[in-house]
N, C-alpha and C positions, 0 to 999 in steps of 0.2 A: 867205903869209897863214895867218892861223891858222884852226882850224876854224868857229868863231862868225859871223867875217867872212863865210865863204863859207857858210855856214847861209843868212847875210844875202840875199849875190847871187844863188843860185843859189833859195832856197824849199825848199832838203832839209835835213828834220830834222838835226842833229848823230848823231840814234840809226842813221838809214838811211844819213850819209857814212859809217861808221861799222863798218855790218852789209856797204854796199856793198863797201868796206875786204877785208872779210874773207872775201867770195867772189871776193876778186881780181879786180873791175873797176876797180878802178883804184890805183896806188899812189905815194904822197904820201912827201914825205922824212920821216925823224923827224934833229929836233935831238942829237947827240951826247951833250947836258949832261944834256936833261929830258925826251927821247923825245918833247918834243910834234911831234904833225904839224906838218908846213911842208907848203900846197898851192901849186901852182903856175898862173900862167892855162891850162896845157893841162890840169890838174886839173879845173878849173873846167869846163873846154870838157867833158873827157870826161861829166863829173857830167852838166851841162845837155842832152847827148847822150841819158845813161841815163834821165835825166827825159821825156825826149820818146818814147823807147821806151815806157817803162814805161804811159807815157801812152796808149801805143795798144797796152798789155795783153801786151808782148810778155816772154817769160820768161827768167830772168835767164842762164839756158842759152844760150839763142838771141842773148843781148846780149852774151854770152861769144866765140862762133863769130863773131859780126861782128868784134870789138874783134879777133879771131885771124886775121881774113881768110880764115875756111873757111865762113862765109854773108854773102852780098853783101846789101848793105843791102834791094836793090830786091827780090832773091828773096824777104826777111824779110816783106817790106811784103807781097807778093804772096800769100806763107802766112798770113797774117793776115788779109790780105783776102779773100779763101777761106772762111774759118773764116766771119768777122764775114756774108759774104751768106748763108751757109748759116744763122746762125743768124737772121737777117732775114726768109730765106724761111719759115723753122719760123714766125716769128712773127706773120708774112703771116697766116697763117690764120685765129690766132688773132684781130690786130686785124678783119679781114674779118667774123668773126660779130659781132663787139663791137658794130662800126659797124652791121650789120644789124639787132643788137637794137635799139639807140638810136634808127636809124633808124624803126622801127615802132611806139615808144614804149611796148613790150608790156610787163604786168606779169607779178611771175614766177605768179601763181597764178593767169594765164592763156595762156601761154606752151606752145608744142608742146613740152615738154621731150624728148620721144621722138625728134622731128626732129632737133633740135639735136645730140643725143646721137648722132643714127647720123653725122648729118654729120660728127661729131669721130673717132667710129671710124672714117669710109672714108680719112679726114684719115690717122689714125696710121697706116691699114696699109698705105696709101703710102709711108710713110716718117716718120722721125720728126719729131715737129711739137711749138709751143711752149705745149701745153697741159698744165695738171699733172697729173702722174702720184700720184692722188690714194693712194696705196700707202703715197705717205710719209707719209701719216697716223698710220698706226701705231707709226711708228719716232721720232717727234716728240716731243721733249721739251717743246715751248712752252707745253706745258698741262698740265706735271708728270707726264706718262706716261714710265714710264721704256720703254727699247727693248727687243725682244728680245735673244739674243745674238749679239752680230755670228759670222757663218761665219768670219771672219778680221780680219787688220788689220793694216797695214805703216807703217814712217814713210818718206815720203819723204825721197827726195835733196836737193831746195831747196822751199824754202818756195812753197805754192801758194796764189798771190793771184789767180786767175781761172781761167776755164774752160780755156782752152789748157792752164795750168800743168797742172790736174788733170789734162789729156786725156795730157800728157806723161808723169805720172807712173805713171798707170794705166798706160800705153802699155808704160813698164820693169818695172815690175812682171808684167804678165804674161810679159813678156820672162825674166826672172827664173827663172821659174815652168814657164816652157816651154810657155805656156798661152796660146790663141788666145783673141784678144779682138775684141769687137764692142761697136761703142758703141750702141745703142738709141734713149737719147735723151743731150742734151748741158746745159751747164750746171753750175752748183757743186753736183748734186746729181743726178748723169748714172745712167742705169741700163745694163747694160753685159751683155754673155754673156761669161762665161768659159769655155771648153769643150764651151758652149754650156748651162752653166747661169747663169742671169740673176742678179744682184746688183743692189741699189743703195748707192751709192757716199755715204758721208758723213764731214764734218769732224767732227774734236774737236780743240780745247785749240790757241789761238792762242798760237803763238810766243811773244807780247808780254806774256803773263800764268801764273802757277806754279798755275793750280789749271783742274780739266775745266771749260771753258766748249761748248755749244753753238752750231753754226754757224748753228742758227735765230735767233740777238739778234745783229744785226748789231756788229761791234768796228771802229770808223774807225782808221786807223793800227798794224791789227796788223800781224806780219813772216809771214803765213800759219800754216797750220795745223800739228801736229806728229804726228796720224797720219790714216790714210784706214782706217774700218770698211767691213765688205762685208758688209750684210743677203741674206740668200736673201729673191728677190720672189716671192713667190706669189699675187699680184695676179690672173696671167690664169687662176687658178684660182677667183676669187671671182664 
């Protein structure tokens, strides 16, 4: 089969058989005469396998170690699942005031805002919870503020298309670095301690495009981002 076909059966771009290709998930014959790919149905099988990963977020590392037989699928599923309730419970909270608000049908310029506000901080100092860490305001390009200067900034090893990927890469990087990390909070916009000084963690410049784009204008079908800046927070100073 040639590529187009299986674009067809399968629903994966020709650009992602392609990029998949080339991080060695899977490898397809090429013709002697004209190098086109020939896939095969176990081609196929593998692709629709990576699609159903990919589908529950899972990083292309991690899809590497299964296809290797050094992470069993069910542990994979387990790590994942891990991840997805912890970020559930962060959000737990978040929906629980929402609903409260609604419920009461209170406007905001009559509103305990004081209440709410402490209730969010006994929230965060529990642990971290899925409310925004209004810090990154500053650092926001969506309303043409440029940022300060990032403390640092690394490219990752594969391209980071969710929370996991980030969490992994930050993970090497400090690894790298020799430098103990703490996540704070999670998410494609995580704030983290390094050493025990606190950073927030931000995209630029998706893979799929040659010029700086911003991780705040959503890009559908990009190949992730090509580097991760580290703002100093000084939030709990404000």
């Amino acid at each position: 089969m040639q590529i187009k076909e299986v674009e067809k059966i399968t629903g994966i771009t020709s650009k992602n058989i392609r990029f998949y290709e080339k991080q060695g998930l899977l490898n397809p014959t090429r013709d002697a005469d004209n190098r086109y790919r020939g896939f095969s149905d176990e081609d196929v099988k593998r692709l629709k396998e990576i699609k159903l990963l990919r589908k529950f977020g899972v990083g292309l590392k991690d899809i590497k170690s299964i296809q290797e037989g050094s992470l069993t699928f069910a542990d994979c599923m387990g790590m994942y699942l891990r991840f997805y309730q912890k970020q559930k419970k962060e959000l737990d909270k978040v929906i629980e005031l929402c609903v409260d608000i609604q419920k009461n049908d209170t406007e905001l310029d009559t509103i305990d805002v004081d209440t709410y506000l402490k209730t969010i901080d006994n929230a965060e100092e529990e642990g971290p919870a899925g409310f925004m860490n209004i810090a990154l305001d500053f650092i926001t390009k969506a309303k043409g503020v440029l940022p300060q200067r990032p403390k640092t900034f690394f490219e990752p090893d594969a391209p980071i298309m969710n929370p996991v990927d980030f969490q992994n890469e930050l993970e090497k990087y400090a690894e790298r670095e020799g430098k103990s990390i703490t996540f704070v909070s999670w998410g494609m916009r995580p704030t983290v301690l390094l050493d025990g000084h606190r950073y927030i963690c931000a995209l630029e410049m998706p893979r799929s495009l040659h010029f700086p784009f911003s991780v705040f204008f959503a890009i559908r079908y990009n190949l992730g981002y090509k580097w991760v800046y580290l703002y100093e927070d000084f939030s709990t100073e404000w």
